[in-house]
Each structure stands twice: as C-alpha cells, then as structure tokens.
C-alpha positions in Angstrom: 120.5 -232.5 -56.2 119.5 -229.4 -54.0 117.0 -229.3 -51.4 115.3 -226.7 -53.3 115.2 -228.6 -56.5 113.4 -231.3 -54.4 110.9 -229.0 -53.4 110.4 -227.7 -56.8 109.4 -231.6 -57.7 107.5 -232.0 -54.9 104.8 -229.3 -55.0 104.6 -229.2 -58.8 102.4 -232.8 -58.6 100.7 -231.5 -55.8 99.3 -227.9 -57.6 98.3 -230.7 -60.3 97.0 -233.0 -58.3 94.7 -230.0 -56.5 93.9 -228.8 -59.8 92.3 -231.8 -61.4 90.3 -232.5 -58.4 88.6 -228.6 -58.5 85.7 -229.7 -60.8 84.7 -232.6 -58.9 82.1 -233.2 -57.0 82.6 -231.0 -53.1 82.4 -232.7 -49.8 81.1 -230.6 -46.9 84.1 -230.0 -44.3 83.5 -231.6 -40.9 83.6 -228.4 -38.0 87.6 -229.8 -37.6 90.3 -232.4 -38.5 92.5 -234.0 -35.9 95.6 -235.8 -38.0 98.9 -237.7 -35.9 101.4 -239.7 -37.5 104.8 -239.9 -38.7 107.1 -237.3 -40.3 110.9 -237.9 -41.4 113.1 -234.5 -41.7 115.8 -234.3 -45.0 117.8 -231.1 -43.6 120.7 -229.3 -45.8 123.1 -227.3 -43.2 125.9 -225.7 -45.2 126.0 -228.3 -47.5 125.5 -231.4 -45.6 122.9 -233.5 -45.1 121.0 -235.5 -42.7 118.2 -237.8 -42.5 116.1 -237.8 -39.3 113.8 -241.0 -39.8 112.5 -240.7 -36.4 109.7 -238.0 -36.1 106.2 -237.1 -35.6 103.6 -235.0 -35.7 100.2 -233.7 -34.3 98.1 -231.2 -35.8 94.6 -229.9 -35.5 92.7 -228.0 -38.2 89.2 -225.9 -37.6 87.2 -225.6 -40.6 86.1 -222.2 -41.6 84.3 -223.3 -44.5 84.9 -225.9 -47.1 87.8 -224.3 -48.4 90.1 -223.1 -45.9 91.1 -224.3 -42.2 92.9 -222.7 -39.7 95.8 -225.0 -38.4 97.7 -225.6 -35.7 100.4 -228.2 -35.7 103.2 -229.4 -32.9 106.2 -231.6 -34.8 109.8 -233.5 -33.6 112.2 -234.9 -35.4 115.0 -237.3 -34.0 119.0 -239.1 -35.2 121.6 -240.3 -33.4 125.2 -240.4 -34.7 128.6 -240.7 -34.1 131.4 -238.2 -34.1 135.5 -238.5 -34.4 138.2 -236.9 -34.7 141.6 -237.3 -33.6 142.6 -233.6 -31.9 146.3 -234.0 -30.2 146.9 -237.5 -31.7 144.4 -239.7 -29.5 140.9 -240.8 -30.8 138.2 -238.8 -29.5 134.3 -240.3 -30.6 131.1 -238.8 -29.2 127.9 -240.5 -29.3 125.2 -237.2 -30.0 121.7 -237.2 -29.9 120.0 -234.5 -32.2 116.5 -233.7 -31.8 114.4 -230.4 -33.8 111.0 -229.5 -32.3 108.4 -227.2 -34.1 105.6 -225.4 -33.4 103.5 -223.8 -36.4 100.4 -222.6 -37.1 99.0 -220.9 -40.4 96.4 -221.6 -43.2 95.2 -224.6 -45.3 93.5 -224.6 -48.2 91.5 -227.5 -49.6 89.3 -229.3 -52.8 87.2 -231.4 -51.5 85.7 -234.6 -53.5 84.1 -237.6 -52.3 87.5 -240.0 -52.3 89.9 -237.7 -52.2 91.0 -234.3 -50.1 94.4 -232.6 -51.9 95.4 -229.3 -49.8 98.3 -227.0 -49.9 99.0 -225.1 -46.5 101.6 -222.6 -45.3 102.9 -222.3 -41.4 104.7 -220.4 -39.6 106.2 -220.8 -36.0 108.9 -221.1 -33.6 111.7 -224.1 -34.0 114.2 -225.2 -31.2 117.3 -227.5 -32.4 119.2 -229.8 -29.5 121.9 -231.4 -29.4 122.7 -233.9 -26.4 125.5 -235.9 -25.6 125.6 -239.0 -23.7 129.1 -240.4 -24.0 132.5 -240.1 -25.0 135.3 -242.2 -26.1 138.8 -241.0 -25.7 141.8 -243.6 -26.4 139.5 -246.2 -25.7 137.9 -245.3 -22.2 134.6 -244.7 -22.0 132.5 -241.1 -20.3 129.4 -241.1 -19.4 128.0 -237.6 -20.3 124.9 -235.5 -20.3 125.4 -232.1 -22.1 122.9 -230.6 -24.2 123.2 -227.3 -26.4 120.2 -225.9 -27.8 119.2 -222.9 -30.3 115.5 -221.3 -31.5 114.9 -219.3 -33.8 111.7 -218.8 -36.5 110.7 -221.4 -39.2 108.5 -221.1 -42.2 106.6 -224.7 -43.7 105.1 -224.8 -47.2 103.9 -227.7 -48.8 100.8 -229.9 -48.5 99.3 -233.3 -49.2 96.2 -235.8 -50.0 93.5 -237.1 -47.4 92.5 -240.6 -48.5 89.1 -241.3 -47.4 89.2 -245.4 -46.9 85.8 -244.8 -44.9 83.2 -242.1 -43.4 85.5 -242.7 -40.1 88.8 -243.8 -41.5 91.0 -241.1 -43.4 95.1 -241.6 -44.1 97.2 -238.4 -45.1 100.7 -238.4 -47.1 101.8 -235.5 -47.0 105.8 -233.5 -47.9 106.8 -229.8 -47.5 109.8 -227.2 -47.7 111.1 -225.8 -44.9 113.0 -223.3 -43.7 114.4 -222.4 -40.2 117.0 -219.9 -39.0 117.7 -221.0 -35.5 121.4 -219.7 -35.2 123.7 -216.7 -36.6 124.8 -218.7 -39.7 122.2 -218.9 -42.7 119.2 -220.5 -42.9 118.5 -224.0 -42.7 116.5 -225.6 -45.5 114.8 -228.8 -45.0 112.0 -231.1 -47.1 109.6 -232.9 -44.4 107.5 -236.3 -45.5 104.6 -237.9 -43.6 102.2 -240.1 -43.5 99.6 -240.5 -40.4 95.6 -240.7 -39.6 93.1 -238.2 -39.7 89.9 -237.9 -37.4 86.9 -235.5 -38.2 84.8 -234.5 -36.1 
C-alpha cells in the first residue's frame, strides 16, 4: 500500500470526525496551547521504506479566536541500522545513525466541544536530513568513525488530530499527518507522521 493511499485513510476519519462534532456545543479557546510528546516518522524514499519509532515533538499554538490558531511546531525523528555489502570480495558493514529535524509553522483550525477538540492544520518549514556514522566493519576488524552528511531542503505537513480533555488541566492529543519534504536533487520525499503527547492551555 502507498504512502499516499495511507494518507487518504487517515484524513478521511478525521474530516468526519470534525464534522460531526461542528453542531456541538463550543468551548471558548484558552489565549494558547502548549502540546510535547511523541511522534514516529513512516518515510517512502524511492520506494523503500523506513520506520523511525524514535521522535518527538514540541509545538505551541496562539489562539486567534475559537476557530483558528497560529502554530509553531519544532519536531525530530530518529533509527539506527545496519548496512553491507561485500565491494572487492571482503564484508564491509556500517553501523548509521539517521536522524530528520523539522521546523514548521502554519495554521490550525479547530471545533471545539466540551470533551473533545478535533483540528486539521497545515505547516510549512524548513527540514534537515543527517546521516552519521559511528563504525565500520571490514573483514571482521572493527573502525571507530564519526562522519556525518547532511541535506535541507523545504517540507510541507498536512494532517491533524483530537484533543481529549481528561480534565480542565489535563488534555492528551493523537494526532497523524502527510508529509512531504524535498531535501536533495532526487524527488520528493513522502512521509505519514503519528503522535501522541500532552497539551497545556494557558
């Protein structure tokens, strides 16, 4: 199944979701949302695909009315893995470290109720992809090495998610999005983000 057939999936539950909850009854916005938490990374590059389980995320939104926030949000995602190949008939493995950074900002729109928040938002931003390697193997003699290659390039984030008020303090997101990055000369990188994390009004 594609990446973008995933995102189809995801967002068509969550247009629902936001459209069942328009007739409730609205909640008055707080002046802003701070939200922190975790976020895994599904990335499609030329037809492969990795998983990077390790990741976060901070973002802060400012309310400009009960509908629509201005948001700002700082993101990393992290995997380790190993490479081999046997080039000139001896065994050459690299352990690489491969880290993607964001920073977005853009618009959020949400229907407020008293239970539940749905929102869809859009961002836009800057990304930076690293790759670092700390050692390699060749015919069975260890390297220690510390080379890192990195690209930037833009990166456009759509999707959106539900806040979950537990309490008038305690609020829980989930939250998924597509996204889509072009951090080198070959074509764009297309990616589906989920999260999960805390959110503090104030």
């Amino acid at each position: 199944m594609s990446t973008g057939s995933l995102a189809v999936r995801f967002l068509a539950p969550l247009l629902f979701v936001i459209a069942i909850a328009t007739p409730a009854a609205a909640q008055q916005a707080s002046r802003a949302d701070f939200s922190a938490g975790w976020k895994m990374l599904r990335a499609a590059d030329e037809g492969v695909e990795q998983t990077f389980a390790k990741g976060w995320y901070v973002d802060l939104a400012t309310n400009v009315n009960d509908y629509i926030a201005i948001v700002n949000e700082v993101a990393g995602a992290y995997r380790t893995f190993e490479e081999s190949s046997i080039p000139f008939g001896a065994p050459v493995a690299a352990s690489v470290n491969l880290s993607f950074h964001t920073l977005m900002g853009g618009v959020r729109f949400s229907v407020r109720t008293p239970r539940v928040v749905p929102f869809a938002q859009a961002l836009v931003g800057l990304a930076r992809a690293t790759a670092h390697v700390d050692t390699v193997v060749v015919g069975g003699q260890t390297i220690e090495v510390d080379e890192s290659f990195s690209v930037s390039g833009w990166v456009v984030d759509v999707g959106g998610g539900v806040n979950i008020n537990l309490s008038r303090r305690f609020v829980v997101r989930v939250s998924g999005s597509y996204m889509r990055d072009k951090t080198d000369e070959s074509e764009a990188g297309n990616s589906l983000r989920i999260g999960a994390g805390i959110v503090v009004p104030f």
